[in-house]
Structures are given as structure tokens and as C-alpha cells.
N, C-alpha and C positions, 0 to 999 in steps of 0.2 A: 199029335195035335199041337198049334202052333197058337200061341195067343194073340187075338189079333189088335191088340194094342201095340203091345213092345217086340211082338216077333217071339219072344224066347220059347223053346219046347215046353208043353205041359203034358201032364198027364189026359187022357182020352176022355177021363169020367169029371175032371175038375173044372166047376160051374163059375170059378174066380181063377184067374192069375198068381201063383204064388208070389211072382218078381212085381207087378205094379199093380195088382189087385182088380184088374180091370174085369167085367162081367163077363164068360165066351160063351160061345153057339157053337153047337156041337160042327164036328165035323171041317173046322175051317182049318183050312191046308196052309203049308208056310207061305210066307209070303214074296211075292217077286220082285227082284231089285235089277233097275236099269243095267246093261252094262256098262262097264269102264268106258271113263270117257276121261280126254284129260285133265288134269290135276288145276284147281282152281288158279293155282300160281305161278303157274305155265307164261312163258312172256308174249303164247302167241292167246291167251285170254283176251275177247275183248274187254274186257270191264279195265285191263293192267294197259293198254293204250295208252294212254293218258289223255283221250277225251273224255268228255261229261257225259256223263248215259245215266236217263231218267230211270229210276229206282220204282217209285210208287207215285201216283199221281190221282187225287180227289178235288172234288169238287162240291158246293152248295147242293145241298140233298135235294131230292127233286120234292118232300115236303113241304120245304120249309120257302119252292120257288114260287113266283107270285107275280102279280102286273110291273113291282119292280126290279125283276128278277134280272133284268139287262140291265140295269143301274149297279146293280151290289150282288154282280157276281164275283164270287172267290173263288180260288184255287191254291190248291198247295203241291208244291212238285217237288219231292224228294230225290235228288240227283248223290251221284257217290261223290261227290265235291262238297255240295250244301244243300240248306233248306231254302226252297223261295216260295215266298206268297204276294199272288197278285189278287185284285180287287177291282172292278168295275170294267166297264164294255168303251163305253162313248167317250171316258176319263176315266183314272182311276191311277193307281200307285202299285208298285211291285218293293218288296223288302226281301232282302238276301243275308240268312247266316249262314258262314262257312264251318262245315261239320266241325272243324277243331276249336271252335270257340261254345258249342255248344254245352251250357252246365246244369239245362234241365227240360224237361217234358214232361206236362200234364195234359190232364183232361179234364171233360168237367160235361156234363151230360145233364140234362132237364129229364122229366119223368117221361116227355114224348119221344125225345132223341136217343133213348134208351132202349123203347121200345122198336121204334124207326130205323135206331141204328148211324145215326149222326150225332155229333159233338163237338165241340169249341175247346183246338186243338193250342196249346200256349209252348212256343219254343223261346225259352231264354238264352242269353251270349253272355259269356262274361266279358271282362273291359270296356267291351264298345258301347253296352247301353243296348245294343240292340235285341229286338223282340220282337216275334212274330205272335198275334193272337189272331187266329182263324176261325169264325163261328159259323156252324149249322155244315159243319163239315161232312161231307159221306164215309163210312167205311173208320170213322176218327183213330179206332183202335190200329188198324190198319198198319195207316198212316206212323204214328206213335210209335207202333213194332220196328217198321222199317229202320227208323232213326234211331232207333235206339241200339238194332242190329250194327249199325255202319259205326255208330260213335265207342262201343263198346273195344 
């Protein structure tokens, strides 16, 4: 038997993971992995092109949208170059940081957006001053992981 958390062999009668403790169900078989495909770092990868190709992309949760919901719509679009956040329909403003200036990401979540699952997403830049604060974001964790992946 195969645990079906981290993969490792366990024993047939053991109701925990010795390797990462996770709960199992009898009977579950190893598990299958794609095949080989090529290597991330390959030059003919698209993502190593050297165009912009959108990462993760959210938007104003459909809670929190409303009669003025085409005034103050936002979005955040996490690309493998930078963050941008745009803001409203008829006007509105776009801010752009590029991933190497980025020196932090929080969150910050109300008791609804919690449970909803949106939050007001804050990417900081050093030197330039600049700052993206995104609120009532979809998915905000998301979002957060992404960037956090890319800047690492």
C-alpha cells in the first residue's frame, strides 16, 4: 500500500503514514505520475522565450460585486516578468511592479472574505515607492502563492 499523501510504501494494516503522518484508506494503490516530458529549462520552453505569459489572474469576488461594480472593478494579473493591478471600467489606473523589486506580500482577510474566500492582497517594491493594494480580491491566497513562487 502506497500512502496517499506523499506516495511512500506503507505497510497494508497502517491507518497513519509513518513518513508524513497523513490518515490512509485501505487499499489505495501507488500512485501515477505523468510521463517525462521536457525539462522546465529546455530553451525551447515557452515560459524561457522571453515573452510575458500571464502566471495567475483574479479578480473583485463576485460577493463583494454590486451596482458599482463597473466603477471599481479590480484585477490582479500575475505575469513571470511582474505584478499589475488594474482598477475600474469607464476610467480607472493600472500599477505595475516588476518581480525583482518586489520585498514583500501580505494579506489581510475580513471574517466574510474568509469564509467567501477573497482578500486584499498588498505587494510592496523596494526603492521606487511603489505599491500595489488590491481589495476584495478572488482566490487572494492564490494570487500570493503565485508571487511568491516566481520571486523565490
Amino acid at each position: 500500500m502506497f500512502c496517499s499523501q506523499c506516495g511512500k510504501q506503507i505497510a497494508q494494516e497502517n491507518r497513519f503514514c509513518n513518513f508524513c503522518g497523513a490518515p490512509q484508506q485501505a487499499g489505495v494503490e501507488r500512485p501515477t505520475f505523468a510521463p517525462y516530458t521536457q525539462p522546465m529549462n529546455s530553451p525551447t520552453t515557452p515560459a524561457d522565450d522571453g515573452r510575458e505569459r500571464i502566471i495567475k489572474e483574479a479578480g473583485t469576488h463576485l460577493m463583494k460585486a454590486g451596482p458599482s461594480a463597473m466603477m471599481a472593478q479590480r484585477k490582479i494579473i500575475v505575469t513571470n516578468r511582474r505584478v499589475i493591478y488594474r482598477e475600474g471600467i469607464l476610467g480607472g489606473r493600472e500599477t505595475s511592479v516588476p518581480l525583482n523589486k518586489i520585498t514583500d506580500v501580505s494579506l489581510k482577510f475580513s471574517a466574510a472574505g474568509r469564509l467567501a474566500g477573497y482578500g486584499t492582497i498588498r505587494v510592496e517594491s523596494a526603492g521606487s515607492g511603489l505599491e500595489i493594494m488590491a481589495e476584495d480580491i478572488a482566490d487572494a491566497r492564490g494570487v500570493r502563492d503565485a508571487i511568491m513562487k516566481l520571486i523565490r
